[in-house]
MMTF fields as JSON, N, C-alpha, C and O atoms, coordinates in Angstrom:
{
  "mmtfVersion": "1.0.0",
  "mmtfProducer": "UNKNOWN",
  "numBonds": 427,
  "numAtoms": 428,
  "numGroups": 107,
  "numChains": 1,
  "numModels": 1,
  "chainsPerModel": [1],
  "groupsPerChain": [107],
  "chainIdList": ["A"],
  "bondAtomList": [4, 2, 8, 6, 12, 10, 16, 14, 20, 18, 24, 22, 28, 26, 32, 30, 36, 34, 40, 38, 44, 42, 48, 46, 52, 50, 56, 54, 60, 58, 64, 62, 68, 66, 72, 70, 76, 74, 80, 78, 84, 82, 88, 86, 92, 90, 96, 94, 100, 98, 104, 102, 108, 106, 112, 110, 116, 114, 120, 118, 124, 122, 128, 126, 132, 130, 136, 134, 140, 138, 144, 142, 148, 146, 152, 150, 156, 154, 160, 158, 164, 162, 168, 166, 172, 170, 176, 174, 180, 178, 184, 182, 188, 186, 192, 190, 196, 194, 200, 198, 204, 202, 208, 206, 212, 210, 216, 214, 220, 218, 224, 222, 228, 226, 232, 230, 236, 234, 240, 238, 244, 242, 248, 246, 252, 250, 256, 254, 260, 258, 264, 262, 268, 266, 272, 270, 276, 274, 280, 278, 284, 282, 288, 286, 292, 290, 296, 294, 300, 298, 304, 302, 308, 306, 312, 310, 316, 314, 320, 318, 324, 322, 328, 326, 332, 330, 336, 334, 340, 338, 344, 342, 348, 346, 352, 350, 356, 354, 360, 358, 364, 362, 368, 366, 372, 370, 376, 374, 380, 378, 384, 382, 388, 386, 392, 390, 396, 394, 400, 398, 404, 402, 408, 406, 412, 410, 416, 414, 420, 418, 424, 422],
  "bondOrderList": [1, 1, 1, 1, 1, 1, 1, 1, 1, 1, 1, 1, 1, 1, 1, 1, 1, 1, 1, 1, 1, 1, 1, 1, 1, 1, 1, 1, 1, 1, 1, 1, 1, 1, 1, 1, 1, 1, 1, 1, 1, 1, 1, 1, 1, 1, 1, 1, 1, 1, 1, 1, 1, 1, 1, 1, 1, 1, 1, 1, 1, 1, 1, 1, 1, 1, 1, 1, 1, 1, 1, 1, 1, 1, 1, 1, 1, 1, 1, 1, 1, 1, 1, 1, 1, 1, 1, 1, 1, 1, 1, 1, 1, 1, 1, 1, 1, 1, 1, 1, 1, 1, 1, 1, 1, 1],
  "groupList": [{"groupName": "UNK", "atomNameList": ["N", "CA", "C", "O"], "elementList": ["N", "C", "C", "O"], "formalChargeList": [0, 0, 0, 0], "bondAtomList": [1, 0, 2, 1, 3, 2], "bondOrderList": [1, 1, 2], "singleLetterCode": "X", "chemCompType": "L-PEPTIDE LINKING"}],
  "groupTypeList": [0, 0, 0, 0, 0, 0, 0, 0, 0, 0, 0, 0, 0, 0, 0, 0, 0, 0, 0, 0, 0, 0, 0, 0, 0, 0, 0, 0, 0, 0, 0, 0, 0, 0, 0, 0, 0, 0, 0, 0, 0, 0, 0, 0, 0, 0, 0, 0, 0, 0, 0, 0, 0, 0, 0, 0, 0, 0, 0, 0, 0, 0, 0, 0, 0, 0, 0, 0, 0, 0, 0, 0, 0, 0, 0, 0, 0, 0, 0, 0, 0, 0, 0, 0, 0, 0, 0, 0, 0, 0, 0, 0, 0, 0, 0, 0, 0, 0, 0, 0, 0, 0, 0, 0, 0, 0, 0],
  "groupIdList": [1, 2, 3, 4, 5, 6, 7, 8, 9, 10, 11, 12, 13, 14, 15, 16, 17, 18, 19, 20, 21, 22, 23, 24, 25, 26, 27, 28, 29, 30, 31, 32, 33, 34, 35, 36, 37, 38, 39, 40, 41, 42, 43, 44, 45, 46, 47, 48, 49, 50, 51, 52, 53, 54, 55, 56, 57, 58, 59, 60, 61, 62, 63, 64, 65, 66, 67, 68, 69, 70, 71, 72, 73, 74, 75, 76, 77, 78, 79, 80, 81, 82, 83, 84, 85, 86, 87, 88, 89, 90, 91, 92, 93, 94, 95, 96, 97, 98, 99, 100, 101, 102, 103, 104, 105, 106, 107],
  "secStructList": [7, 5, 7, 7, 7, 1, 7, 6, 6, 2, 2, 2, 2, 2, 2, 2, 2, 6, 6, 6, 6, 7, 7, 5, 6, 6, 5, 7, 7, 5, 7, 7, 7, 6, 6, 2, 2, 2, 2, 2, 2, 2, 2, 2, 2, 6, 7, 1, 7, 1, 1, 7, 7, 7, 6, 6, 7, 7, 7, 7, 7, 7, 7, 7, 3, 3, 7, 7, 1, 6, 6, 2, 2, 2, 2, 2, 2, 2, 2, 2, 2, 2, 7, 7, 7, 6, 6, 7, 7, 7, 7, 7, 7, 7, 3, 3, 7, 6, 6, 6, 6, 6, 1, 6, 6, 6, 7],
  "xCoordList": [16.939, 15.676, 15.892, 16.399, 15.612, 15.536, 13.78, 12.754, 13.886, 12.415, 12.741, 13.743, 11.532, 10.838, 10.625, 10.388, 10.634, 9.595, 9.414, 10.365, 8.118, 7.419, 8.255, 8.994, 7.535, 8.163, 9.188, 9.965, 9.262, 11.318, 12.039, 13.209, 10.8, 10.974, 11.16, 12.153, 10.097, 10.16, 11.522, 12.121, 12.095, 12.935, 14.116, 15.132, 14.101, 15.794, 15.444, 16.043, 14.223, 14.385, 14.907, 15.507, 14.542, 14.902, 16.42, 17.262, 16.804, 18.083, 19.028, 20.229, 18.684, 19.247, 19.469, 20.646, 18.598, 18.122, 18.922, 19.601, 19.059, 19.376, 18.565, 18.851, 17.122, 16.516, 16.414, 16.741, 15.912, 15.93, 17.044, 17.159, 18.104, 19.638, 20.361, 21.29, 19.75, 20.819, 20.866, 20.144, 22.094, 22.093, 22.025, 23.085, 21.039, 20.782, 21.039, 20.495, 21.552, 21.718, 21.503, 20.805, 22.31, 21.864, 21.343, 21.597, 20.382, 19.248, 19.739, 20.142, 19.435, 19.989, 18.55, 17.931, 18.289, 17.684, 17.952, 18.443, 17.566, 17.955, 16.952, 16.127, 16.62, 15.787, 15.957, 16.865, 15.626, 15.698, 14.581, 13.448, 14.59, 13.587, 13.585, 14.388, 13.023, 12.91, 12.974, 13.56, 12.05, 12.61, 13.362, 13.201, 14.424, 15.338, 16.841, 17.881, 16.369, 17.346, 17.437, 18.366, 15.974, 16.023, 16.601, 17.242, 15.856, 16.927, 18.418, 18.993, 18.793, 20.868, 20.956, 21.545, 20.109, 20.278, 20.725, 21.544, 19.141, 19.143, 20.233, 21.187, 20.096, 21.058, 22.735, 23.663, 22.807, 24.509, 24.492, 25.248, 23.154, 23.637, 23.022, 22.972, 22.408, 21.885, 22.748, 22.153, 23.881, 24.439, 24.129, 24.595, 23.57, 23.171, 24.128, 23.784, 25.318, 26.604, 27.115, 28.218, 26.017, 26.951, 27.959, 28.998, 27.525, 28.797, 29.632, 29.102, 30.913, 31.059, 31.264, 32.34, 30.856, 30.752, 31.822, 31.698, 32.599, 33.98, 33.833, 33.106, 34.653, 34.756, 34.078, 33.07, 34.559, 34.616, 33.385, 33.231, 32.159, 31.21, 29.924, 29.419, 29.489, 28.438, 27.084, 25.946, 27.545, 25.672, 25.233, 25.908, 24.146, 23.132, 22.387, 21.545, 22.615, 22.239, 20.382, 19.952, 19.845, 18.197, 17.515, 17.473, 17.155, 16.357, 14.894, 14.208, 14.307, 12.495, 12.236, 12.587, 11.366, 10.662, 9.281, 8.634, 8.564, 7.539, 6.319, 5.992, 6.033, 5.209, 6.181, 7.361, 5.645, 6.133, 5.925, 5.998, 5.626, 4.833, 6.712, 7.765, 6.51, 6.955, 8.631, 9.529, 8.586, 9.974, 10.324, 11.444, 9.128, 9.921, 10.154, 10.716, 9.988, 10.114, 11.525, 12.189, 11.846, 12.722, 14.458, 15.678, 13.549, 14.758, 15.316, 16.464, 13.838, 14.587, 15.209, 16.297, 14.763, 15.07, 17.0, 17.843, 17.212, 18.118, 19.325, 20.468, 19.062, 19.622, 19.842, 20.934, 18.711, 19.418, 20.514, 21.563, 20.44, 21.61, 23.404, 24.517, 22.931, 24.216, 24.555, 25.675, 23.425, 24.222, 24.91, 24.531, 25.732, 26.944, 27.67, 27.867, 28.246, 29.12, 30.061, 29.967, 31.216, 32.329, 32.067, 32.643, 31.276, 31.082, 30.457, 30.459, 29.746, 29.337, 27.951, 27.601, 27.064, 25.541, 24.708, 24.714, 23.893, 22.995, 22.167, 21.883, 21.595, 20.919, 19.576, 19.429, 18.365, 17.321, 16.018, 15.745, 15.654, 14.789, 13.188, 12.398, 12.795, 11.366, 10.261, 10.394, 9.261, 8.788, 6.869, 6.03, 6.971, 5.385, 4.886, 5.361, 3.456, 2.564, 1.183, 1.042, 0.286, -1.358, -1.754, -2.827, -0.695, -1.292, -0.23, 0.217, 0.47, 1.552, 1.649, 2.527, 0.579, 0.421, 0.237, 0.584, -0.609, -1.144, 0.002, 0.299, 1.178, 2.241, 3.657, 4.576, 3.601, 4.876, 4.78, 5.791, 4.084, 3.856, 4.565, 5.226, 4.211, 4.444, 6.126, 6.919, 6.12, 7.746, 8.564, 9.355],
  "yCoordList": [-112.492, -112.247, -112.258, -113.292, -111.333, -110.965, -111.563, -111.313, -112.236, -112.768, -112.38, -112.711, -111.577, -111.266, -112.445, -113.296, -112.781, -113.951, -113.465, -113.277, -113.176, -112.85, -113.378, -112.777, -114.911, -115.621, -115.96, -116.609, -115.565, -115.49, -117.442, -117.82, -118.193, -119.559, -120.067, -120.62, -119.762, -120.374, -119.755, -120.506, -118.294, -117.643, -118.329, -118.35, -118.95, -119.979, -120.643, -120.56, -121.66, -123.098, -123.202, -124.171, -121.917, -121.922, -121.586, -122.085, -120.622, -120.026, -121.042, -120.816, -122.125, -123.219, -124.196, -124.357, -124.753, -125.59, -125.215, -126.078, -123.962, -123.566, -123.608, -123.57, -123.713, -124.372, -123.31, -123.686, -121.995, -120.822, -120.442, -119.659, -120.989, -119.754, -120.308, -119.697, -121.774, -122.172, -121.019, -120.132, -121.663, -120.726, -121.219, -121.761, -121.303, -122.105, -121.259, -120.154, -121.478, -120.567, -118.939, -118.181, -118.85, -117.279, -116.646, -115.496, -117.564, -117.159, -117.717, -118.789, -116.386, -116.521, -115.732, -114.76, -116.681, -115.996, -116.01, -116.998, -114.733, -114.776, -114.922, -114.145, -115.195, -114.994, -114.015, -113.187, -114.08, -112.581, -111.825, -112.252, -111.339, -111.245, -109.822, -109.579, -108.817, -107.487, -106.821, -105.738, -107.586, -107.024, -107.625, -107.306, -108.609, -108.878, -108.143, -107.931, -107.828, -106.728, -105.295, -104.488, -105.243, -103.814, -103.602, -102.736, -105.089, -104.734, -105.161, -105.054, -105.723, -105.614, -104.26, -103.655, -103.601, -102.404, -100.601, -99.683, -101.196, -100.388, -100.888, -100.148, -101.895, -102.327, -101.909, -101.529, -102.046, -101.413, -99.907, -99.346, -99.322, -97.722, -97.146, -95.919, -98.072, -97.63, -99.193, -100.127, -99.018, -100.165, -100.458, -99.535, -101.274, -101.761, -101.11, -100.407, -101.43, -100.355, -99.542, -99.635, -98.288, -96.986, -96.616, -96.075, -97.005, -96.477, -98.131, -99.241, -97.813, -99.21, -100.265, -100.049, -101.091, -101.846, -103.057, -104.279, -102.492, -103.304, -104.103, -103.935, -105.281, -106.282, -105.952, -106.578, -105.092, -104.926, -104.008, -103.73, -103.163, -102.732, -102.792, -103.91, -101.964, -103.24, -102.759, -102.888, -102.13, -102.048, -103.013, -103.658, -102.897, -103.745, -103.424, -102.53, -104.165, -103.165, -103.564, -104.528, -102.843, -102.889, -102.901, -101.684, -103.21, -103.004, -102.876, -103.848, -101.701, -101.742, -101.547, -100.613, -102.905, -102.579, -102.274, -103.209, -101.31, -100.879, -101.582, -100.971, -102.919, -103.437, -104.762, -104.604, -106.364, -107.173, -107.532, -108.704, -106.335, -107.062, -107.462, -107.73, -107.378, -107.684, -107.401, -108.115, -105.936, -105.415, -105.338, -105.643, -104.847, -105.06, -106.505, -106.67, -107.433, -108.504, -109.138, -109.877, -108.921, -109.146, -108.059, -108.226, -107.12, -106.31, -107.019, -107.089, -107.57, -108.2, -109.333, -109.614, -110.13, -111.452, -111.017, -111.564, -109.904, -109.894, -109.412, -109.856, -108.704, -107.779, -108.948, -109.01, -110.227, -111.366, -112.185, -112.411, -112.441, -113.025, -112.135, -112.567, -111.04, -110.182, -109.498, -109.181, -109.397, -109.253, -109.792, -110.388, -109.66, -110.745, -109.613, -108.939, -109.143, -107.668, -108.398, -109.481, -107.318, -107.949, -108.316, -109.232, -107.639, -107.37, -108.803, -109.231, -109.797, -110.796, -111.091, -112.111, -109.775, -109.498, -109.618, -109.062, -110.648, -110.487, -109.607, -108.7, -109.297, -108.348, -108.404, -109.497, -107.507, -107.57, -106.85, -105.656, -107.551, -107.149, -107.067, -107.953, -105.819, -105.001, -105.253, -104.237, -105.987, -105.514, -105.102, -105.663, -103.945, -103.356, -103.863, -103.966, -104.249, -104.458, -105.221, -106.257, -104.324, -104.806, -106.283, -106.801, -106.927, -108.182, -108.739, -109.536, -108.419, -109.256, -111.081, -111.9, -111.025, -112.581, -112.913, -114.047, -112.971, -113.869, -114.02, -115.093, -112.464, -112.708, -113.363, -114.012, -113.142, -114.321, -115.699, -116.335, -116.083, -117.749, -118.261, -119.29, -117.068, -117.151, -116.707, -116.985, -115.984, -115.654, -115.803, -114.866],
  "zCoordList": [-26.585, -25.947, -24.436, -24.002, -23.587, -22.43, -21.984, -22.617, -20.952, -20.596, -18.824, -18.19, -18.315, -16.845, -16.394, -17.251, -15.275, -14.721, -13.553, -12.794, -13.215, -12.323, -10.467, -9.687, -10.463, -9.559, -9.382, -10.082, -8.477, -8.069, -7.597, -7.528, -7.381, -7.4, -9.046, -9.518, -9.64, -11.227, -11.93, -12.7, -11.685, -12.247, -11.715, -12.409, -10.448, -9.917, -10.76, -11.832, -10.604, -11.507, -13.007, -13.473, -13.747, -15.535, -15.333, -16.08, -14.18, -14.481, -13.739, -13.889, -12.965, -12.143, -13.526, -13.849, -14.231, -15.517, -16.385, -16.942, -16.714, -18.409, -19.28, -20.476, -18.696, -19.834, -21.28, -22.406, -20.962, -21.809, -22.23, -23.173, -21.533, -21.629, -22.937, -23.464, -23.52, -24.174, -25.752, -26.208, -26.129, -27.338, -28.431, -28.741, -29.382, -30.628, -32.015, -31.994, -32.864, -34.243, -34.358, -35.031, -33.517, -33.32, -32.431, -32.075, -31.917, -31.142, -29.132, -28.681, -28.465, -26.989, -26.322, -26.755, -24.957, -24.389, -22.841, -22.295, -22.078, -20.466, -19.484, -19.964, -18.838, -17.983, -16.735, -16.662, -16.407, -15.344, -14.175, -14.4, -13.603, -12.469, -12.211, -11.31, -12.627, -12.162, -11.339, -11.352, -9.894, -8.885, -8.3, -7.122, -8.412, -7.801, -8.296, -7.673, -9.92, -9.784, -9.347, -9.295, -9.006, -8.691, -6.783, -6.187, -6.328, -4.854, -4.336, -3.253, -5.68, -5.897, -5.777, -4.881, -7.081, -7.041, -6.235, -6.277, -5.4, -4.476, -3.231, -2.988, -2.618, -1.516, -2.207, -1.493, -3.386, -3.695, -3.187, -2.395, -4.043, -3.691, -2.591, -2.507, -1.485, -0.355, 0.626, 1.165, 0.568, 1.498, 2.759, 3.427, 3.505, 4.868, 5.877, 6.827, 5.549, 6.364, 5.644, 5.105, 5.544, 5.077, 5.711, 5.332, 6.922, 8.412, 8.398, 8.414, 8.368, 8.514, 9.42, 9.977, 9.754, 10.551, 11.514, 11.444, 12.169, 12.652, 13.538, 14.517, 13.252, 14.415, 15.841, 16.168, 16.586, 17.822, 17.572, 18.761, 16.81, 16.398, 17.645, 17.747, 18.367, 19.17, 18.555, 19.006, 17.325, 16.722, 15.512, 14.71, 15.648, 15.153, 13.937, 14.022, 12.535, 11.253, 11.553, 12.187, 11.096, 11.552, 10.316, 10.139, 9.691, 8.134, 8.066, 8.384, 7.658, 8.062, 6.617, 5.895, 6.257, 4.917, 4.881, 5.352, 4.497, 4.631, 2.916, 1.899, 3.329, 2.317, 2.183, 2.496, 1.629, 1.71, 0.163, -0.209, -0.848, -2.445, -3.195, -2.615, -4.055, -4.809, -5.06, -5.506, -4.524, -4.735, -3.127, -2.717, -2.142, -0.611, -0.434, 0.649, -0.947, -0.704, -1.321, -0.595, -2.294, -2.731, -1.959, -1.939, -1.515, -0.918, 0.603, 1.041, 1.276, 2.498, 1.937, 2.44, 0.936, 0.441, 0.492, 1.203, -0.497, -1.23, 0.342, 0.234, 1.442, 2.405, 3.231, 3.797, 3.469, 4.056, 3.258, 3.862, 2.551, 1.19, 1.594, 1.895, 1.419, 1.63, 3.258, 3.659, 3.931, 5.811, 6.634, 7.642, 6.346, 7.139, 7.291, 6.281, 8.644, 9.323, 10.17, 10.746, 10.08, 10.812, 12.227, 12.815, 12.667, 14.373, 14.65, 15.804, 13.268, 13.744, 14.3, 14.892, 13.936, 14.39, 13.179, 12.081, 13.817, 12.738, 11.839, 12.621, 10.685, 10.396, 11.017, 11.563, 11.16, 11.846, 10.63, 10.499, 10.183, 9.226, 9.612, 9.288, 10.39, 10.512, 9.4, 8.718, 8.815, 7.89, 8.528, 9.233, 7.816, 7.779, 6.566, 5.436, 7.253, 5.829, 6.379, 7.029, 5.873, 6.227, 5.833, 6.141, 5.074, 4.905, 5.106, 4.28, 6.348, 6.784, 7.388, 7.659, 7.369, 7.73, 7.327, 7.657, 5.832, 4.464, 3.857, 3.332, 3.842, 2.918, 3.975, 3.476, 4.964, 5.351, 5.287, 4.987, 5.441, 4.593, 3.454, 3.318, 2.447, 1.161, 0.756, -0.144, 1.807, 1.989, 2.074, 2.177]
}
């Protein structure tokens, strides 16, 4: 059994726990988070440094997400996790979104 979980906090805690994962007589289940796989996803086949990025580099990767719901959220989540460039610059993550201040809190 494959199980969604909405919240990307509750989905660490079961998959931190084990609590679902164990495997009893047959029976296995995963837990899993939809849009957090969908922005592995995209960030593999849309890489932050298509151009690649060298030591001595003096640019700056820039990331603009346009909406902070569910899946843009998980894409900056996921683009800070993995930006780390040789040149040693931080990533810079832009986000648009009309309810940008209710949702960075929550962020």
């Amino acid at each position: 059994m494959f199980i969604h979980i909405g919240s990307l906090k509750l989905c660490d805690l079961l998959k931190k726990r084990g609590l679902l994962e164990r495997k009893s007589a047959g029976f296995r289940c995963r837990v899993f988070n939809v849009y957090e796989n969908i922005a592995r996803e995209v960030l593999r086949t849309y890489p932050l440094d298509w151009q690649p990025i060298r030591s001595d580099d003096p640019r700056t990767v820039h990331l603009i997400v346009a909406g902070l719901g569910s899946i843009g959220g998980c894409i900056a989540l996921q683009a800070a996790k993995i930006g780390h460039f040789a040149n040693g610059k931080r990533l810079q993550i832009t986000v648009v979104d009309r309810s940008g201040r209710d949702r960075r809190n929550n962020f």
